[in-house]
PLY file of the C-alpha trace (Angstrom):
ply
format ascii 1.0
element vertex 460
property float x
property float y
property float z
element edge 459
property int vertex1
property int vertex2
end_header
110.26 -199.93 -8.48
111.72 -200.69 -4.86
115.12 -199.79 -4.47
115.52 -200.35 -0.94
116.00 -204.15 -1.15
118.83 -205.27 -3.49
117.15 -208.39 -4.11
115.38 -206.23 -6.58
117.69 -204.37 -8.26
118.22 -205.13 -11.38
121.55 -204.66 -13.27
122.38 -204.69 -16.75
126.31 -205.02 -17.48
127.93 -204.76 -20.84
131.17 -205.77 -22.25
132.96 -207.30 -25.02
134.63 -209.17 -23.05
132.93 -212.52 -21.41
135.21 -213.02 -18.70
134.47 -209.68 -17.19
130.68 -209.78 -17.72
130.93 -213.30 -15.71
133.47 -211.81 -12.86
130.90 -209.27 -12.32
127.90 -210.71 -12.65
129.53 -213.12 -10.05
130.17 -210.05 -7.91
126.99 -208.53 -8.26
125.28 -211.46 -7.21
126.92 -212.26 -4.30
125.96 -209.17 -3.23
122.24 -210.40 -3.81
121.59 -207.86 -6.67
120.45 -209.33 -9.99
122.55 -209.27 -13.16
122.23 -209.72 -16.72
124.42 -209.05 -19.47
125.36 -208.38 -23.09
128.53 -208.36 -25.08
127.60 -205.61 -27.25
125.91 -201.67 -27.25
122.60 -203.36 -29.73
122.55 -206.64 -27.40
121.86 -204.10 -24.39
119.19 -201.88 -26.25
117.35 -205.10 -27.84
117.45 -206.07 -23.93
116.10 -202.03 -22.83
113.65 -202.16 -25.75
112.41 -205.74 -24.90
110.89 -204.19 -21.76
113.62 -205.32 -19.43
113.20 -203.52 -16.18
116.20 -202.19 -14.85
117.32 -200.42 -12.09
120.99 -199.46 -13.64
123.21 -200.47 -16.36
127.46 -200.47 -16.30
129.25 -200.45 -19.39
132.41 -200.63 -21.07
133.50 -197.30 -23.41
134.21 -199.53 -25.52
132.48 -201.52 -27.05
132.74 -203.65 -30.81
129.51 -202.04 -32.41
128.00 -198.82 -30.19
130.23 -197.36 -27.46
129.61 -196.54 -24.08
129.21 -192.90 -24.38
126.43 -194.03 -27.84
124.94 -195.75 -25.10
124.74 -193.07 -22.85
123.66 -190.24 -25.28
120.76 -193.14 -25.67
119.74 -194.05 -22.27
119.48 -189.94 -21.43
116.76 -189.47 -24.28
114.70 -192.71 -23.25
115.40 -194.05 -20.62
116.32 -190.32 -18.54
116.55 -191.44 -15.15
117.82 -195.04 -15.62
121.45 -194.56 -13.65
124.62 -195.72 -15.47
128.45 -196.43 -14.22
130.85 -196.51 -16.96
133.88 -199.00 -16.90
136.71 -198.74 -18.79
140.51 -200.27 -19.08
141.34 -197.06 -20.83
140.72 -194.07 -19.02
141.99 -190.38 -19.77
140.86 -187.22 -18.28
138.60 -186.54 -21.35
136.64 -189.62 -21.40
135.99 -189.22 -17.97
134.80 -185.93 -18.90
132.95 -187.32 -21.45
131.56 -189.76 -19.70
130.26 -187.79 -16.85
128.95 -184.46 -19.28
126.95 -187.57 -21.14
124.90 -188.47 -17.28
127.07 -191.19 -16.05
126.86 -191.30 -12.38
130.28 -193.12 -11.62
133.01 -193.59 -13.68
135.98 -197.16 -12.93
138.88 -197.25 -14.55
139.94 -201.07 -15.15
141.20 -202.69 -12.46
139.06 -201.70 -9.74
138.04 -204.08 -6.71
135.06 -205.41 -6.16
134.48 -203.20 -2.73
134.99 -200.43 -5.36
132.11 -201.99 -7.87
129.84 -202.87 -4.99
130.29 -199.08 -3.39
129.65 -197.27 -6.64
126.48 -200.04 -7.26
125.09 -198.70 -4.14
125.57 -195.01 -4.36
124.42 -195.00 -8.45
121.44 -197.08 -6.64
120.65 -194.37 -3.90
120.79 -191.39 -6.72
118.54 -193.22 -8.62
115.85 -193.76 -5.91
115.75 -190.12 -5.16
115.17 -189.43 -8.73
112.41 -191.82 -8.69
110.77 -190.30 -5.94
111.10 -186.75 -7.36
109.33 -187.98 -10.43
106.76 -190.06 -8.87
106.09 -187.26 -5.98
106.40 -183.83 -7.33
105.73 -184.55 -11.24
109.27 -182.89 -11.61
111.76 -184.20 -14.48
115.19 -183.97 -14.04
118.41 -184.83 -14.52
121.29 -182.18 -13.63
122.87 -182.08 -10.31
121.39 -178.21 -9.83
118.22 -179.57 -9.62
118.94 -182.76 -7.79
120.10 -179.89 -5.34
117.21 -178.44 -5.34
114.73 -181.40 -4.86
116.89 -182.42 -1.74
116.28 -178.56 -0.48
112.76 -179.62 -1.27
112.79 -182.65 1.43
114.43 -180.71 3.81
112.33 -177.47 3.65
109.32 -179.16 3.09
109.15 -180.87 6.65
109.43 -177.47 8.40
107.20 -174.28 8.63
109.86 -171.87 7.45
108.19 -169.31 4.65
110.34 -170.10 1.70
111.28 -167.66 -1.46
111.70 -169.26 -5.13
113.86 -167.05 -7.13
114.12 -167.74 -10.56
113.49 -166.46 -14.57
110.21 -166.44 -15.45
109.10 -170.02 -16.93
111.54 -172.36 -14.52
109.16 -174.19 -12.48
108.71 -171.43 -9.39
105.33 -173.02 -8.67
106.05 -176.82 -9.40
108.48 -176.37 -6.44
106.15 -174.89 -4.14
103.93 -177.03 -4.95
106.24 -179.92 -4.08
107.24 -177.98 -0.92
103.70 -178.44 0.06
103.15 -182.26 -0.70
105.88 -182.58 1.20
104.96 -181.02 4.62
102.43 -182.11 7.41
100.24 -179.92 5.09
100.08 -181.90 2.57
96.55 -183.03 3.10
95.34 -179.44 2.91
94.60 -177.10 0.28
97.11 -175.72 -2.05
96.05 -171.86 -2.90
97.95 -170.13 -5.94
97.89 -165.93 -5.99
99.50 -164.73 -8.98
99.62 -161.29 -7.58
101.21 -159.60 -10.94
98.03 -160.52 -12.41
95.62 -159.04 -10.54
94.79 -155.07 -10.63
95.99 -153.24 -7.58
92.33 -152.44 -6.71
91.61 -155.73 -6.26
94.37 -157.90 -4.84
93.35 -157.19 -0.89
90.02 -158.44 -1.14
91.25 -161.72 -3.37
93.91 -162.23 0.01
91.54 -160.99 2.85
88.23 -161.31 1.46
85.74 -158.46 1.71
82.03 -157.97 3.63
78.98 -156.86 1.83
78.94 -153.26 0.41
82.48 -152.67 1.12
82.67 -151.11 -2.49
81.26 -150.88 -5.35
79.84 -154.29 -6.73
80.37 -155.97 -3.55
77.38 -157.53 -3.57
77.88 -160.90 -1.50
80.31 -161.23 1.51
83.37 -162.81 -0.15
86.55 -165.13 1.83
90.10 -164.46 0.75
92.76 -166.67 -0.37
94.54 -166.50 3.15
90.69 -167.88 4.66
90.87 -170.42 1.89
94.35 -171.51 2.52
93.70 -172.00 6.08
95.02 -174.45 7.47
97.57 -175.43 4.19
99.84 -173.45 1.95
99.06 -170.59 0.46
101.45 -169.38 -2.86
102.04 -166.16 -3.91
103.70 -165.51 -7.29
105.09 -162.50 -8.38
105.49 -160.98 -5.42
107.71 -158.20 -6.31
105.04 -156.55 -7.93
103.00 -155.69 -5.11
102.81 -151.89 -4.00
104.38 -150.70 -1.00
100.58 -150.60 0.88
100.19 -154.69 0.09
103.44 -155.14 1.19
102.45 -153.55 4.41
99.01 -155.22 4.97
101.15 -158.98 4.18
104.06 -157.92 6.42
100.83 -157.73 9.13
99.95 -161.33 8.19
103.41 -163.00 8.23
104.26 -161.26 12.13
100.93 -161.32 13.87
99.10 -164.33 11.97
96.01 -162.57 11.57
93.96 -160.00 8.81
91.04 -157.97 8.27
88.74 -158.45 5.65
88.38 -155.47 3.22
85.30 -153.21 4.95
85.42 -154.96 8.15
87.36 -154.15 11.45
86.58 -157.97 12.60
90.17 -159.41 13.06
90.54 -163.07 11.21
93.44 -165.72 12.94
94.95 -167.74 9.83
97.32 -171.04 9.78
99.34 -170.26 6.79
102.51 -171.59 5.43
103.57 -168.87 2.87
105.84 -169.59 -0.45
106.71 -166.63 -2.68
107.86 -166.20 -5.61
109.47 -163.70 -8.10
111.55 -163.25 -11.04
112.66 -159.97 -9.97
116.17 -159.03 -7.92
113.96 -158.15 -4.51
117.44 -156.82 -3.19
117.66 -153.91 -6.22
114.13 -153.41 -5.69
115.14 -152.61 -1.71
117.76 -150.15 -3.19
114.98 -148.45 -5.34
112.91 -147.93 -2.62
109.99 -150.20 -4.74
110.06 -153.03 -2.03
110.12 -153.34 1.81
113.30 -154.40 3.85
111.54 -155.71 6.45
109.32 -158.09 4.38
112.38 -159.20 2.39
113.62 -161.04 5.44
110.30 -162.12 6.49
109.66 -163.58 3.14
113.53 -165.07 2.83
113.87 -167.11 5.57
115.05 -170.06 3.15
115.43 -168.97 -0.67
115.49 -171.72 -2.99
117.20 -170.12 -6.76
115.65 -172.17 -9.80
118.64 -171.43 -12.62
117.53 -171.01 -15.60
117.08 -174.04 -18.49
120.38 -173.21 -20.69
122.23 -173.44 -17.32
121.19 -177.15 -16.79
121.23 -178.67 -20.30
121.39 -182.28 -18.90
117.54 -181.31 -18.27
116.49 -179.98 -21.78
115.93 -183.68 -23.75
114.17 -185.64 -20.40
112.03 -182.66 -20.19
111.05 -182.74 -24.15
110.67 -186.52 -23.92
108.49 -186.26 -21.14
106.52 -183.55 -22.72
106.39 -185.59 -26.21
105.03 -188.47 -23.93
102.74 -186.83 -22.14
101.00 -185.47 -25.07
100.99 -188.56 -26.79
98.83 -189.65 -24.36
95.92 -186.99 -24.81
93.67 -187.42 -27.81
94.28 -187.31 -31.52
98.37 -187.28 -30.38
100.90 -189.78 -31.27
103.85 -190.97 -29.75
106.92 -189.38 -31.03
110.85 -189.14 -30.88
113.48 -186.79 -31.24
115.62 -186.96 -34.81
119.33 -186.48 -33.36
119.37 -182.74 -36.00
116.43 -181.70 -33.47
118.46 -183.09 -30.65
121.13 -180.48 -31.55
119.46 -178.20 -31.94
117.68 -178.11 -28.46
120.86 -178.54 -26.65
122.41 -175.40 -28.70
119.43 -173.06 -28.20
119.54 -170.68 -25.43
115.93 -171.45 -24.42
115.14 -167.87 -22.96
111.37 -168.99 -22.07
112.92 -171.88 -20.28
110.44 -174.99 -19.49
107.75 -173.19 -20.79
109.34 -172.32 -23.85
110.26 -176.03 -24.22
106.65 -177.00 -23.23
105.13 -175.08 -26.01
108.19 -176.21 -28.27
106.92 -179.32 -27.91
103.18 -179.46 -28.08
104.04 -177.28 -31.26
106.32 -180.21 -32.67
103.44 -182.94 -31.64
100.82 -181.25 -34.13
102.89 -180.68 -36.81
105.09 -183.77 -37.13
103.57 -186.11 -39.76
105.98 -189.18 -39.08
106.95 -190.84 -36.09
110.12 -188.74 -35.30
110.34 -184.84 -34.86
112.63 -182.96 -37.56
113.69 -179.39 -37.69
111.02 -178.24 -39.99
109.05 -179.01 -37.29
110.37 -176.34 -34.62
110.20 -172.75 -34.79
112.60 -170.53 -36.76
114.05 -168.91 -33.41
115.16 -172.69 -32.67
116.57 -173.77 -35.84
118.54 -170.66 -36.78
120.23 -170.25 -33.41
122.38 -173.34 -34.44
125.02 -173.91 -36.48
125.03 -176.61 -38.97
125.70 -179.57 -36.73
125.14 -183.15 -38.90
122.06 -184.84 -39.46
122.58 -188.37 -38.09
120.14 -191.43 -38.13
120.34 -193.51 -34.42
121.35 -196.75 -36.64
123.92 -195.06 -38.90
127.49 -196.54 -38.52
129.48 -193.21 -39.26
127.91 -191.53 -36.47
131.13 -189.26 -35.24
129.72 -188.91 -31.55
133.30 -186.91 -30.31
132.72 -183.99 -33.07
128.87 -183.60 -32.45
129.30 -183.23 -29.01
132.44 -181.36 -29.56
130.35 -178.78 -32.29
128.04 -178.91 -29.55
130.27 -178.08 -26.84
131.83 -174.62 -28.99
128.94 -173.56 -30.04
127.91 -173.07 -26.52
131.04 -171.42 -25.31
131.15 -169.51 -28.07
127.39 -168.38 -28.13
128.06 -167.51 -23.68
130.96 -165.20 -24.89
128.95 -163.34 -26.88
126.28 -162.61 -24.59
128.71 -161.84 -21.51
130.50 -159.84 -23.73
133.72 -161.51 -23.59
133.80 -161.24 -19.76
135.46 -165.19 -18.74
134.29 -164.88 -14.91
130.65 -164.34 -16.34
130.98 -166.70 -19.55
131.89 -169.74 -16.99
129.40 -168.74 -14.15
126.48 -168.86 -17.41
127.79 -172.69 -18.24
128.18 -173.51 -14.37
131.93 -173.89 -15.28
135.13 -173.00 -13.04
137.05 -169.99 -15.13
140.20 -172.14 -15.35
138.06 -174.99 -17.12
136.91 -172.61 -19.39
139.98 -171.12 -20.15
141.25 -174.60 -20.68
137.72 -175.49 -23.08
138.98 -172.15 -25.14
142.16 -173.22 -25.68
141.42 -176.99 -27.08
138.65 -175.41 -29.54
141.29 -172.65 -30.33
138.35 -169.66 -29.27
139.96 -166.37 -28.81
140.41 -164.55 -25.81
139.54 -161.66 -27.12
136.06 -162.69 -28.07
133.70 -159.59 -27.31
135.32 -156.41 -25.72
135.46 -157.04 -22.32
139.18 -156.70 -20.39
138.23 -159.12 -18.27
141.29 -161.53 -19.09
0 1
1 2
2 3
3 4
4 5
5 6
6 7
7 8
8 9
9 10
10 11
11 12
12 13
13 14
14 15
15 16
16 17
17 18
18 19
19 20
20 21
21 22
22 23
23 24
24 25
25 26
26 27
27 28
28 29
29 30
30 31
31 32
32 33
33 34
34 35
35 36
36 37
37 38
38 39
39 40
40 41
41 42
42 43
43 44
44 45
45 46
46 47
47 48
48 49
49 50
50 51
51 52
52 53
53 54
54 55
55 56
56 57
57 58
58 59
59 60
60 61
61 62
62 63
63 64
64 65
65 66
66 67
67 68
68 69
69 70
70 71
71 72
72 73
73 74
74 75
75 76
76 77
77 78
78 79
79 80
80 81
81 82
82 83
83 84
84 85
85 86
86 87
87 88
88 89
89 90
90 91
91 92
92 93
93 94
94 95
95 96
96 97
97 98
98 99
99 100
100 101
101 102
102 103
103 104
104 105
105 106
106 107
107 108
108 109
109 110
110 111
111 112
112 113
113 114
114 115
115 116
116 117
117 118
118 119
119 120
120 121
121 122
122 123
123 124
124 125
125 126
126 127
127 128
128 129
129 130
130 131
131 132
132 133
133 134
134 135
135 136
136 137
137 138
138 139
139 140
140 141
141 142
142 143
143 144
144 145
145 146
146 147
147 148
148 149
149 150
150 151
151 152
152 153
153 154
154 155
155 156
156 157
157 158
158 159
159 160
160 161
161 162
162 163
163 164
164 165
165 166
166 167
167 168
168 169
169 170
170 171
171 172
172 173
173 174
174 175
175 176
176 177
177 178
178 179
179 180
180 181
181 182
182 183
183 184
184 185
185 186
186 187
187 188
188 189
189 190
190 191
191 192
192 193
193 194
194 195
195 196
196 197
197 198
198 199
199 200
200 201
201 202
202 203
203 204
204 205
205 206
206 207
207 208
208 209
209 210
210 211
211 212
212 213
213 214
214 215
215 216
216 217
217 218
218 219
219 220
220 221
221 222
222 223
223 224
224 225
225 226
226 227
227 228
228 229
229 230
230 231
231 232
232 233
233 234
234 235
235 236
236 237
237 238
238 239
239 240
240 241
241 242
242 243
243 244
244 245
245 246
246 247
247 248
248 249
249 250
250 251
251 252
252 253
253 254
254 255
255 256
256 257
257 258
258 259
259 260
260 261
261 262
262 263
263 264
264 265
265 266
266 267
267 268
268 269
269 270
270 271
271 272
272 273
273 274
274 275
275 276
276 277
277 278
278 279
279 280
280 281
281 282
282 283
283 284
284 285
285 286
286 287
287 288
288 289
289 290
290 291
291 292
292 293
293 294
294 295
295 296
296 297
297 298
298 299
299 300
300 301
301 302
302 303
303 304
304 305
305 306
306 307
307 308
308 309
309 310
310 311
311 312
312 313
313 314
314 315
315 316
316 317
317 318
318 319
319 320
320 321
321 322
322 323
323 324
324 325
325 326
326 327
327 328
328 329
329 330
330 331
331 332
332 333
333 334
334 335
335 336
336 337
337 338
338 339
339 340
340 341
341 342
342 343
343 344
344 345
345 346
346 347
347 348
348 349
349 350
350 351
351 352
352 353
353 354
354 355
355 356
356 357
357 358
358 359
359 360
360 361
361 362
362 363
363 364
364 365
365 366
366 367
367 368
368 369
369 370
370 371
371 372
372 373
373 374
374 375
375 376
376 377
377 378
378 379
379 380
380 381
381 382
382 383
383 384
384 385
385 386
386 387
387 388
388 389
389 390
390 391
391 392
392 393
393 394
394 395
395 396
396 397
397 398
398 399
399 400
400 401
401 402
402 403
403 404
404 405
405 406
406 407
407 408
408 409
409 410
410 411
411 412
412 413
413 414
414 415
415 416
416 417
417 418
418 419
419 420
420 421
421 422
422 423
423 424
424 425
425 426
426 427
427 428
428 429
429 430
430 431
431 432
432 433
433 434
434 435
435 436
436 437
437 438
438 439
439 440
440 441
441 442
442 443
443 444
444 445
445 446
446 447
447 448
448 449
449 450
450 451
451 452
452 453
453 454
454 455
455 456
456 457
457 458
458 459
């Protein structure tokens, strides 16, 4: 999908309204983009579902049969990074809210000019590319702004020789980001060398970096090369490395200032071309403090840190990740293709996901062999999954009482009221766990009437 020449971006706009759809098809196509429309929500899925390729879709809120926000709940299950721009001639501060929470990229209240259309057009078009390229480079799926940060650190970083620290809970994605750190540098043609070093015994883990000579102990039977030989030349990735003992430390610390090693039973000194990425899920600082982990190869190791947050702080990636997942095993053997019921899509938006990706990986693949229809239900998740929500309604995509404002809503307490719990009542950490200001939660507390003396923290 080029991006980079309007001529072929596509644009789907949809309102009840013909005269606007015209006005702004007009506009669009001035500005040599291509336009179709609809005049209603199931006009513009029929349209998506047809196999209409498009680069991004504006819509109306409202709309005669599906809103705009229906549409948007839609497009972020299947079609995750299709960018949308919401119009509407009634805007408040919680539709745009809404609107935004939901994955819409822009938001233009009715009027707005046609320098504003064409700007927003352009930027929604730009996010969208970088999305694309993410996905297409890196294998990564996403769709919250924390890791749109990230991927941008990604491009930056990767360019450079810097050694770069992933920080992170165990299960984010520490070495899908190296390894896009790599594909992205001038190393890129080179080999890619993982080390998890909490994995291997103590007695061992020199001679897997440095390699060891013949008879250097026991069962060294062969002359051996090391990771750090290996990786010569390309990047070399070391997971876990908070675990390594203080004499490791000092024998890497070597590597990283003078470029060079021994192997294990030989005083021969090896050169190596390098470019180092760590990783850990432990707080290296507190580990500094306890003595357990060198000062000096904490700031040769951070010289750019990149932080992963963990999955329940960046919800807007937990259903693109499980449809990519779903898709991906539909395509190995003896799988079919499958789809989220919207009881299973509440209930992975309300779980806490403490395994993070991998947690939802396995989820997943765990869904795919027991589901015996075409659609995932909550019989077919785990007990941890299902019982962690509350009893949010079990609504069919096509059903025409579908309340959207109270599932997102019951959605929406439930997490608040789950973060208060774990934080203990403390506000300042309750909003820093959603990635909300204080006063907004404050303000969230107030509308779903959630007391502020939740927990036993004074924190007030």
């Amino acid at each position: 999908m080029n991006m980079n020449n309007t001529k072929k971006s596509r644009i789907l706009v949809i309102d009840d309204e013909i005269s606007i759809t015209s006005s702004l098809k007009r506009t669009l196509e001035l500005s040599e983009y291509q336009c179709d429309t609809a005049n209603c929500g199931r006009e513009a899925l029929r349209k998506l579902r047809a196999g209409n390729t498009f680069d991004l879709i504006i819509t109306d809120i409202r709309l005669p049969d599906i809103s705009g926000i229906e549409i948007l709940d839609i497009v972020k299950i299947k079609y995750p990074f299709l960018p949308v721009i919401v119009i509407t001639g009634f805007a408040s501060i919680e539709s745009t809210k809404e609107a935004i929470r939901k994955g819409a990229l822009d938001y233009l209240p009715k009027p707005f000019t046609s320098g504003a259309l064409i700007s927003a057009v352009k930027q929604a078009l730009k996010s969208s590319t970088k999305r694309y390229q993410y996905k297409d480079l890196y294998q990564i799926v996403s769709q919250s702004n924390s890791m749109e940060e990230i991927m941008d650190m990604v491009m930056r970083v990767g360019r450079t020789e810097s050694t770069v620290l992933i920080t992170g809970e165990s299960g984010t994605g520490k070495e899908l980001i190296a390894r896009a750190i790599h594909r992205n540098s001038r190393r890129s043609t080179q080999q890619f060398v993982t080390v998890n070093s909490g994995a291997i015994p103590e007695g061992l883990l020199e001679s897997e970096l440095f390699g060891h000579v013949k008879g250097a102990f026991t069962g060294a039977i062969t002359t051996s090369h090391g990771r750090f030989h290996v990786a010569d030349g390309g990047s070399l990735f070391l997971d876990e490395v908070g675990n390594m003992s203080l004499a490791m430390q000092v024998k890497l610390l070597r590597v990283l200032q003078d470029g060079e090693f021994s192997p294990v039973g030989s005083s021969d000194v090896v050169k190596t071309d390098v470019r180092l990425v760590t990783a850990t899920n432990m707080n290296l600082e507190q580990a500094i403090s306890n003595k357990t982990f060198r000062e000096d190869l904490y700031y040769r190791l951070n010289v750019i840190e990149i932080h992963i947050p963990p999955l329940r702080q960046r919800t807007d990636d937990i259903l693109p990740l499980s449809e990519f997942f779903l898709s991906r095993l539909a395509g190995s053997e003896h799988s079919k293709k499958l789809t989220l019921s919207s009881s299973v899509v509440s209930a992975l938006l309300s779980y806490h996901w403490p395994g993070n990706v991998r947690e939802l990986e396995n989820t997943m693949e765990r869904a795919s062999v027991l589901c015996d229809s075409g659609q995932v239900e909550l019989h077919d998740l785990p007990d941890r999954i299902t019982s962690s929500k509350e009893d949010f309604p079990d609504l069919t995509p096509t059903a025409e009482q579908v309340n959207l404002d109270s599932l997102l809503s019951s959605i929406e307490k439930h997490y608040i009221t789950n973060a208060l719990k774990k934080s203990g009542g403390n506000k300042t950490s309750t909003a820093s766990m959603l990635g909300l200001k204080r006063t907004t939660l404050l303000a969230r507390m107030k509308h779903y009437n959630i007391q502020k003396d939740k927990g036993n923290s004074q924190d007030e």
